[in-house]
N, CA, C and O of each residue as an XYZ file, in Angstrom:
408
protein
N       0.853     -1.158      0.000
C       0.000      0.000      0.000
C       0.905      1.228      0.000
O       1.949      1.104      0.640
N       0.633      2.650     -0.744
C       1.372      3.391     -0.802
C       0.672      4.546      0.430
O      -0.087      4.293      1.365
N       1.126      5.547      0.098
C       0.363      6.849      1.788
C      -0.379      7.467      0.442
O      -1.365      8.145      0.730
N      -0.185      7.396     -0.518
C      -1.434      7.956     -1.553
C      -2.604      7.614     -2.104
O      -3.289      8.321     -2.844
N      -2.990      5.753     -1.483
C      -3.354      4.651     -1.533
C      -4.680      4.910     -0.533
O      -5.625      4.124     -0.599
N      -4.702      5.762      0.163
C      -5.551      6.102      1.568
C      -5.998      7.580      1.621
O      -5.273      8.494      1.230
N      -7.535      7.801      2.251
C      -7.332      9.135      2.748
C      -8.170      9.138      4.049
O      -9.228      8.551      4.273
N      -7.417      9.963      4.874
C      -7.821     10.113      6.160
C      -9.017     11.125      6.578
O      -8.881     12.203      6.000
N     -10.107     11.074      7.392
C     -11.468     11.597      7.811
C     -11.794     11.989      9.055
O     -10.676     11.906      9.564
N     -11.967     12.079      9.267
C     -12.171     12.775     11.298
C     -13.558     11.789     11.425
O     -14.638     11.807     10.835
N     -12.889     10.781     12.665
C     -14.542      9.821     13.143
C     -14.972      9.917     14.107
O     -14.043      9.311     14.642
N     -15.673     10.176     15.009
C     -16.006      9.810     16.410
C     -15.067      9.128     17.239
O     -14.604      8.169     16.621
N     -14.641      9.226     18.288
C     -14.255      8.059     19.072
C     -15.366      6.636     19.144
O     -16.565      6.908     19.202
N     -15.052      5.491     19.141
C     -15.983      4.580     18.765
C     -16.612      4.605     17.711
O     -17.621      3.903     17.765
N     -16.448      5.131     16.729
C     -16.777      4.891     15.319
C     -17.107      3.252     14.831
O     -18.216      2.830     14.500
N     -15.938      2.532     14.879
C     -15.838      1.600     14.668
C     -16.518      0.451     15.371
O     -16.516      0.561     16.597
N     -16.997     -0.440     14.965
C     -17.303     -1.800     15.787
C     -16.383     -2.603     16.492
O     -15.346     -3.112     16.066
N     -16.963     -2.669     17.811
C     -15.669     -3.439     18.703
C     -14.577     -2.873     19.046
O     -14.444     -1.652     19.125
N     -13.674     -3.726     19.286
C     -12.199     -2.844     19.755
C     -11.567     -2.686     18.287
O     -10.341     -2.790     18.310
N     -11.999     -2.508     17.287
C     -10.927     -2.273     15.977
C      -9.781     -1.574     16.465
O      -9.746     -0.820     17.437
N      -8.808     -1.907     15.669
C      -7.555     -0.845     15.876
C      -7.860     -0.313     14.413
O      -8.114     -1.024     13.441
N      -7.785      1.105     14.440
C      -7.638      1.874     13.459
C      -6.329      2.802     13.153
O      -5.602      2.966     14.133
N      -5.956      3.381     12.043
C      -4.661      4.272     11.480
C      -5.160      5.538     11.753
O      -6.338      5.889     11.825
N      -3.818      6.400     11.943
C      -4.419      7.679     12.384
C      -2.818      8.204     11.122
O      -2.325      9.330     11.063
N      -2.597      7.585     10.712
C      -2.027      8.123      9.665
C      -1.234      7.303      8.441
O      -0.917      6.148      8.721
N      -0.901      7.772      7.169
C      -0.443      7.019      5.872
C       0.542      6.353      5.970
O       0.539      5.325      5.292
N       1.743      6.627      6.804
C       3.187      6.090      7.315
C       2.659      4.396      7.660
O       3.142      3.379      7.163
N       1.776      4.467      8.443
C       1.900      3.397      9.440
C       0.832      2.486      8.359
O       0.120      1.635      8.891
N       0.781      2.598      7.511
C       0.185      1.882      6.678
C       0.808      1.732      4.732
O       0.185      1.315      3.756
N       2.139      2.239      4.829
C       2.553      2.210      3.525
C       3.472      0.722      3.844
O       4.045      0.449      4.899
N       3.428      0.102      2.919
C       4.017     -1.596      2.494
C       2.873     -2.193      3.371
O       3.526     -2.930      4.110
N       2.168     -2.268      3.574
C       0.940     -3.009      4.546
C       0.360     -3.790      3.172
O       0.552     -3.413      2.016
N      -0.513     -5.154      3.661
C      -0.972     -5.711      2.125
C      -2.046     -6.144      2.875
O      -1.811     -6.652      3.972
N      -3.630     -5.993      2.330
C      -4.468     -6.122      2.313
C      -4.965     -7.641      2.048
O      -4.551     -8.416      1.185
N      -6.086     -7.878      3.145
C      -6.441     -9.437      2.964
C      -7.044    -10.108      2.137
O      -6.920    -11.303      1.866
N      -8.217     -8.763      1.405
C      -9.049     -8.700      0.234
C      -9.560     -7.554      0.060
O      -9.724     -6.673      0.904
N      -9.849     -7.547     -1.159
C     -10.689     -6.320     -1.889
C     -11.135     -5.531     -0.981
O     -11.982     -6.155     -0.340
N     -10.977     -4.187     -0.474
C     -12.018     -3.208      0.256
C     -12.811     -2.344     -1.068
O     -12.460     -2.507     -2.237
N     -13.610     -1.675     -0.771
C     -14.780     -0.852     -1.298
C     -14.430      0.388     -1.048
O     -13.923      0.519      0.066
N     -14.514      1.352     -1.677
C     -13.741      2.714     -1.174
C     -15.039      3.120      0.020
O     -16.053      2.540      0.406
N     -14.461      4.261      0.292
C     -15.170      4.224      1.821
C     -14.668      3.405      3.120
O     -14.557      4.026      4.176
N     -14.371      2.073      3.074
C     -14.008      1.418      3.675
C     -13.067      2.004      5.039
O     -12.142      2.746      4.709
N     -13.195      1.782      6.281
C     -12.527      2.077      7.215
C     -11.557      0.978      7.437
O     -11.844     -0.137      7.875
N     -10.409      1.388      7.102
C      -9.603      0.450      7.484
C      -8.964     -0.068      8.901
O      -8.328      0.731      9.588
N      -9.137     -1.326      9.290
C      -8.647     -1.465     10.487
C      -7.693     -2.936     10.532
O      -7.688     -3.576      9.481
N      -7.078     -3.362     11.426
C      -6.202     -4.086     11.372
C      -6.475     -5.675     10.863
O      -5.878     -6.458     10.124
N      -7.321     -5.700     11.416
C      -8.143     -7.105     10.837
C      -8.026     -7.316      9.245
O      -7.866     -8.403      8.691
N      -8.169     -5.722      8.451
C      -8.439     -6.386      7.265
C      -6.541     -6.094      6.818
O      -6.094     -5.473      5.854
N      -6.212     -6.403      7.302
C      -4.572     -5.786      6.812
C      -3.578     -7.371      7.418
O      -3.880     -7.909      8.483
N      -2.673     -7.790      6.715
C      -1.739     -8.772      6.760
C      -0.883     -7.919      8.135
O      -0.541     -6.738      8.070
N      -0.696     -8.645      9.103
C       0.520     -8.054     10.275
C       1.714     -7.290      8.834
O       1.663     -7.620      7.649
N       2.679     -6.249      9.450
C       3.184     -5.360      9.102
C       4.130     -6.228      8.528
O       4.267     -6.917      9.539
N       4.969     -6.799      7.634
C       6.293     -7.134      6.986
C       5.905     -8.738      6.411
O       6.851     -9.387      5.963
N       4.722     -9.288      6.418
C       4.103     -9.814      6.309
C       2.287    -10.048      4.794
O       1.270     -9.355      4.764
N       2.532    -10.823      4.196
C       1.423    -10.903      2.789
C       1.003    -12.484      2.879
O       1.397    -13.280      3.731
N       0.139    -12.737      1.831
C      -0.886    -13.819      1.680
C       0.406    -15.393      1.831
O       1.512    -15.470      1.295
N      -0.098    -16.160      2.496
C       0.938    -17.001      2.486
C      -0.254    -17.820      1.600
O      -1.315    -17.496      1.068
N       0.984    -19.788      1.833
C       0.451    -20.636      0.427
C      -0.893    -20.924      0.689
O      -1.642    -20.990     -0.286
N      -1.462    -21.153      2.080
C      -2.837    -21.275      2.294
C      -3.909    -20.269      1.825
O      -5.115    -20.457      1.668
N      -2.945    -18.812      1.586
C      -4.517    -17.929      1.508
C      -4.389    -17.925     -0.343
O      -5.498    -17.644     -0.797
N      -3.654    -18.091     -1.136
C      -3.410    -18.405     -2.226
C      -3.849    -20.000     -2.798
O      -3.890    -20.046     -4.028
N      -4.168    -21.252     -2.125
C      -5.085    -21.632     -2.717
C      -6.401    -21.611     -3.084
O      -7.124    -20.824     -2.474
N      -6.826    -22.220     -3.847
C      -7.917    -22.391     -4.434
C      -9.088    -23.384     -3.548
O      -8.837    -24.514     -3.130
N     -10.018    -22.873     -3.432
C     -11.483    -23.497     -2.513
C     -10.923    -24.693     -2.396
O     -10.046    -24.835     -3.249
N     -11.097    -25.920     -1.476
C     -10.710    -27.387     -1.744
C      -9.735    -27.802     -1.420
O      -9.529    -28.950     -1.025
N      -8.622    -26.538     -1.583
C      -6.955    -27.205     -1.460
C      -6.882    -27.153     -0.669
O      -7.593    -26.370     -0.040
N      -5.922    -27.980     -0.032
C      -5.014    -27.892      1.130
C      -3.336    -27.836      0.727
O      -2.976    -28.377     -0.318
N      -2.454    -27.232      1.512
C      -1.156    -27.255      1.339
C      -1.117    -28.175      2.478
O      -2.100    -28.422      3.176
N       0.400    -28.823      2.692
C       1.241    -29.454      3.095
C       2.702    -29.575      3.244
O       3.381    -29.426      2.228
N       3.319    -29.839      4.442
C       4.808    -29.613      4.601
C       5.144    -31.152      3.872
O       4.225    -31.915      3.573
N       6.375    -31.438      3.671
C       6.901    -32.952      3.000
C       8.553    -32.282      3.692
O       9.118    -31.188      3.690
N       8.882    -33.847      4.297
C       9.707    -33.226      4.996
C      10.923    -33.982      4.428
O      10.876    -35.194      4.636
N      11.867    -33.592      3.842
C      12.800    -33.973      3.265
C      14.408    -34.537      4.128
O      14.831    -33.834      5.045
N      15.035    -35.580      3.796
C      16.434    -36.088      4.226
C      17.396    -35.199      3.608
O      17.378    -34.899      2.415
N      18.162    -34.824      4.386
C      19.581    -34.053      4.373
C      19.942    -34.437      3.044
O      20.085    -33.438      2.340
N      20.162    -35.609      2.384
C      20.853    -36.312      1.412
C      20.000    -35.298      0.132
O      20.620    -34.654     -0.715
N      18.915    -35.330      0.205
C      17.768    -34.973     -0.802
C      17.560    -33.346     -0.864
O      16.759    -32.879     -1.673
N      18.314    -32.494      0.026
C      18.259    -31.534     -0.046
C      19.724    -31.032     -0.563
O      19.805    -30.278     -1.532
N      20.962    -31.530      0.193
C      22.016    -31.377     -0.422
C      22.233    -30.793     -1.410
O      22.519    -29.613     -1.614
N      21.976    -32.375     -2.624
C      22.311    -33.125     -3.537
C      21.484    -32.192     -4.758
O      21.746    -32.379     -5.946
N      20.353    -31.065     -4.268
C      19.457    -30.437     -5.100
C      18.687    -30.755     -5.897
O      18.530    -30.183     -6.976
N      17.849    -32.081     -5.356
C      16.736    -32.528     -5.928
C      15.719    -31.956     -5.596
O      14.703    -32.072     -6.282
N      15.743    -31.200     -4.465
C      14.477    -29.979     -4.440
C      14.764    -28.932     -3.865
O      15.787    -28.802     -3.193
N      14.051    -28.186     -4.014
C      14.902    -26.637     -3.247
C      13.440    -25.987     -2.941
O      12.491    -26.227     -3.688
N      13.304    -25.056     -1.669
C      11.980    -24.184     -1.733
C      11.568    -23.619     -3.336
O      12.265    -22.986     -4.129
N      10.218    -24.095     -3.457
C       9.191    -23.595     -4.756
C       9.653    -24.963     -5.367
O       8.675    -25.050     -6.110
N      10.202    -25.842     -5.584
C       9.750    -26.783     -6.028
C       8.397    -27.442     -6.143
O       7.510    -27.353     -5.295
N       8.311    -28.287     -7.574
C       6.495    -28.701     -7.165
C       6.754    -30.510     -7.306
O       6.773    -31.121     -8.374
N       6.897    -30.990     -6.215
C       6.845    -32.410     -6.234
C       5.185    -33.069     -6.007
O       4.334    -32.624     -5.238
N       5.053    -34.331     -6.996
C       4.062    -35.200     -6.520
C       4.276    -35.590     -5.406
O       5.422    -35.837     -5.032
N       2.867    -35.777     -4.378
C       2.995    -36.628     -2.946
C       1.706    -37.204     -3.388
O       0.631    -36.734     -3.761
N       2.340    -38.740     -3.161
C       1.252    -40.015     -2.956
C       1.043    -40.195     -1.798
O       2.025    -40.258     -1.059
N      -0.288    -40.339     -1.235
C      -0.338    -41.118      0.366
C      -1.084    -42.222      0.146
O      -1.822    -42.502     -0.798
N      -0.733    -42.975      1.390
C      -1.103    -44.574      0.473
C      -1.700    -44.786      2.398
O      -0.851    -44.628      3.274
N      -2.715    -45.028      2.668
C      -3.016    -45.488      4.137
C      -4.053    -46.900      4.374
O      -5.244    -46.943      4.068
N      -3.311    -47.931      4.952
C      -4.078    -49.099      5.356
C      -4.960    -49.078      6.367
O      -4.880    -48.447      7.421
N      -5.924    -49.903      5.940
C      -7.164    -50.542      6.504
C      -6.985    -50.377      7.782
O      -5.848    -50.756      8.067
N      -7.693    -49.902      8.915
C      -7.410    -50.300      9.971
C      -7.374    -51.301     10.157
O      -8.047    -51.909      9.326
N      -6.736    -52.166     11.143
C      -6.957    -53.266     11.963
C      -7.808    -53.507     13.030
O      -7.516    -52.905     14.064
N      -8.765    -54.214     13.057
C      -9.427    -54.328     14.715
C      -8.125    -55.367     15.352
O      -7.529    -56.300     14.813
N      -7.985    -54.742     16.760
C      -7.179    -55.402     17.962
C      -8.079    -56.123     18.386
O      -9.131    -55.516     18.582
N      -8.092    -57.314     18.635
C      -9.188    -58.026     20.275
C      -8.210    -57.990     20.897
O      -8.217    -58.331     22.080
């Protein structure tokens, strides 16, 4: 977000719903990245804003349905540069039948 990206309004104290934290100025909101689309008008408050140095990680970037997952790799396999972060490997999971114990 840039400080030209915003414009500031005079609100009531309690304006807002709940305890929002709100900006009282453009500084404290320039590189900030937004969680989704606002509507102009929109009062911005912290909720709709990514924590400060911080943007959409791989979960908020999939698609309805997906799930991400860690795959946790052997020293040998990382080394050797068969995968490196952003790689896109297939994962098979393969899980048996339970067993009943008596």
């Amino acid at each position: 977000m840039r400080a030209g990206d915003v414009r500031f309004v005079e609100r009531p104290v309690g304006a807002t719903e709940g305890d929002e934290t709100t900006f009282s100025d453009a500084e404290s909101l320039v590189g900030r990245v937004l969680r989704s689309e606002v509507t102009p008008g929109t009062v911005l408050t912290a909720a709709l804003l990514y924590a400060e140095g911080v943007g959409p990680g791989v979960a908020d970037r999939l698609p309805p349905g997906f799930r991400a997952i860690t795959v946790k790799m052997d020293q040998a396999a990382l080394v050797d540069g068969f995968v490196s972060p952003g790689t896109k490997v297939d994962v098979f999971f393969r899980a048996d039948k339970p067993r009943r114990i008596s």
